[in-house]
C-alpha positions in Angstrom: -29.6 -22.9 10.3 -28.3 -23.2 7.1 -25.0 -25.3 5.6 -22.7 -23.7 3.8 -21.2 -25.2 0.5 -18.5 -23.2 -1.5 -17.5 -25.2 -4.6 -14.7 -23.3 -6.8 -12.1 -23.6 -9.3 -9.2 -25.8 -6.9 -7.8 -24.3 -4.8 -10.1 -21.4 -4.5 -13.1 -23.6 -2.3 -10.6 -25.1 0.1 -8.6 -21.5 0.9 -12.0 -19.6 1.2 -12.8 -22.4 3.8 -9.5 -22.1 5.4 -10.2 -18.3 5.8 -13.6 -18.9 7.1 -11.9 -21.0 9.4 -9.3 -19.0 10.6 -11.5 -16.1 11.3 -14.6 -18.6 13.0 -13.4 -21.4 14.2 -16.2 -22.5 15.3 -17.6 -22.6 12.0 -15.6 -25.5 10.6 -18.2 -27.9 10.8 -21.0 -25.8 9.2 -18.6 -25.2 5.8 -18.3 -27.5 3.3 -16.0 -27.0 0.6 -15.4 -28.6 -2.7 -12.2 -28.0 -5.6 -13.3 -28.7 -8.9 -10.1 -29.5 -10.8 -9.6 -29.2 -14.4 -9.1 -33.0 -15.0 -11.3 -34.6 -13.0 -14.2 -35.8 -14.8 -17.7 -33.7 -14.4 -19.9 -36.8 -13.9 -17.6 -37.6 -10.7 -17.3 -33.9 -9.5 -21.1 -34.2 -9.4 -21.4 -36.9 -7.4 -18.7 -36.2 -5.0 -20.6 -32.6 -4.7 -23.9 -34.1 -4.1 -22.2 -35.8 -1.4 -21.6 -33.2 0.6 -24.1 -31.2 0.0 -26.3 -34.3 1.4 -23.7 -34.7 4.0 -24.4 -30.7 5.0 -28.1 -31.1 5.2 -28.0 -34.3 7.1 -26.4 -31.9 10.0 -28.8 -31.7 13.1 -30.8 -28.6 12.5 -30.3 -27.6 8.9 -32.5 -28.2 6.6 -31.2 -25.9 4.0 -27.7 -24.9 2.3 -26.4 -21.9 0.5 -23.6 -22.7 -2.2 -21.8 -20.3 -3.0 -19.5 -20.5 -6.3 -16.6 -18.9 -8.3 -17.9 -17.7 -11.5 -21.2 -18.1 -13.4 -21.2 -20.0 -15.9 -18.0 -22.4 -15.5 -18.3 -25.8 -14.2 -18.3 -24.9 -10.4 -21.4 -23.1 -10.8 -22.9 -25.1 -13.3 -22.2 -28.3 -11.1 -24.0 -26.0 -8.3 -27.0 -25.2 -10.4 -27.6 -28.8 -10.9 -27.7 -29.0 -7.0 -29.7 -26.5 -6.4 -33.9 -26.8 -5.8 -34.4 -22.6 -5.5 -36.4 -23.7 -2.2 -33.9 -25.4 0.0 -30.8 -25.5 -1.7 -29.8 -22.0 -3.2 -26.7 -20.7 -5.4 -24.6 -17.3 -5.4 -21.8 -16.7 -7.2 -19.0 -14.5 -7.3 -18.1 -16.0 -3.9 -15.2 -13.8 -2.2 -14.4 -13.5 1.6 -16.6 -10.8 2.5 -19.6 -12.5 1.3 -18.5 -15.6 3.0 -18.1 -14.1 6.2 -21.5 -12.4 6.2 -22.7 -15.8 5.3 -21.2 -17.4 8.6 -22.3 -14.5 10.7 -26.0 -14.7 9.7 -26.7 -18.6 8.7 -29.4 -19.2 10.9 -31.7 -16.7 9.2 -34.1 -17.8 6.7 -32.6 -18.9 3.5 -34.3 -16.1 1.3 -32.8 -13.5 4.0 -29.3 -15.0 4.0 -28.8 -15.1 0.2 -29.7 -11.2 0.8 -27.0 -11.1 3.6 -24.5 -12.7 1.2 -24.9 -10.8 -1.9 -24.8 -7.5 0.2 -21.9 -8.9 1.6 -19.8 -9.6 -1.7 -20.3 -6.0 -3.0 -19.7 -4.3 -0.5 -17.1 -5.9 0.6 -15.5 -4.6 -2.9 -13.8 -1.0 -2.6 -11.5 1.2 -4.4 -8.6 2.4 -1.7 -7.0 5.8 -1.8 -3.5 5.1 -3.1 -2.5 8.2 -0.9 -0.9 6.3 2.4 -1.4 7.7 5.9 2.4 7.9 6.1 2.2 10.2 3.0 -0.1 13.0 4.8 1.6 16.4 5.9 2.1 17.5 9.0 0.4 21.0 10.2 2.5 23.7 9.5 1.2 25.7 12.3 2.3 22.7 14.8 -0.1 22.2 17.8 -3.0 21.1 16.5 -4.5 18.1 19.4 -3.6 15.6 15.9 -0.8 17.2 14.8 1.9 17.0 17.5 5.8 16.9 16.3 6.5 13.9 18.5 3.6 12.5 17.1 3.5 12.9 13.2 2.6 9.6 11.7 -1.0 9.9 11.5 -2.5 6.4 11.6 
């Protein structure tokens, strides 16, 4: 099974966590999550990340972590690239909730296979809604239609 490791611009890292959280709990101990804040010096952000991510793979049973991160190219990621072996310790970035909940949901597959599950994850988890709501629809002018009852017109 593979650790999870989300560092991000602060507070991004710890609310993604929370979220994980509050949807698994039973996934708090498998999430590590690290804010990178604007003043904190890079050498220390470093170490403080490579302490956790040494703290995730010491876990019994995993002997591999998927970091996920904000945005390629600023300092969370690049602090993630430096972490990062491409064999047991593996980045994605563009982290958003979607792809950290398919992340939970399938980290004891193979590491090659989860990164998969993750990226698929994060786009599709992006959509464009119809700004039409429900509430908005007509109701059937010829009346008694099974979906279309006048005691029951809100359509959701």
């Amino acid at each position: 099974m593979a650790g999870l490791f989300i560092i991000a611009h602060a507070p991004l890292a710890s609310a993604l966590k929370a979220a994980a959280v509050h949807a698994f709990p039973e996934a708090a101990d498998r999430i590590e999550a690290l804010d990178v804040a604007p003043d904190f010096p890079l050498g220390d952000t470093e170490a403080q990340a490579r302490a956790l991510l040494d703290r995730a793979l010491s876990m019994p049973g995993r002997t591999e972590a998927l970091i996920l991160t904000d945005v390629f190219g600023a300092t969370p990621s690049n602090i993630a690239q430096r972490l990062a072996d491409g064999t047991r310790v593996r980045v994605v970035t563009g982290v958003n909730v979607p792809m950290l909940w398919r992340s939970i949901n399938y980290a004891d597959e193979p590491l090659d296979r989860l990164v998969t599950r993750a990226l698929a994850g994060g786009t599709q988890g992006v959509l464009q809604i119809a700004s039409a709501r429900p509430q908005n629809q007509t109701q059937n002018p010829g009346g008694r239609s099974g979906d279309d009852l006048d005691a029951h017109h809100h359509h959701q």
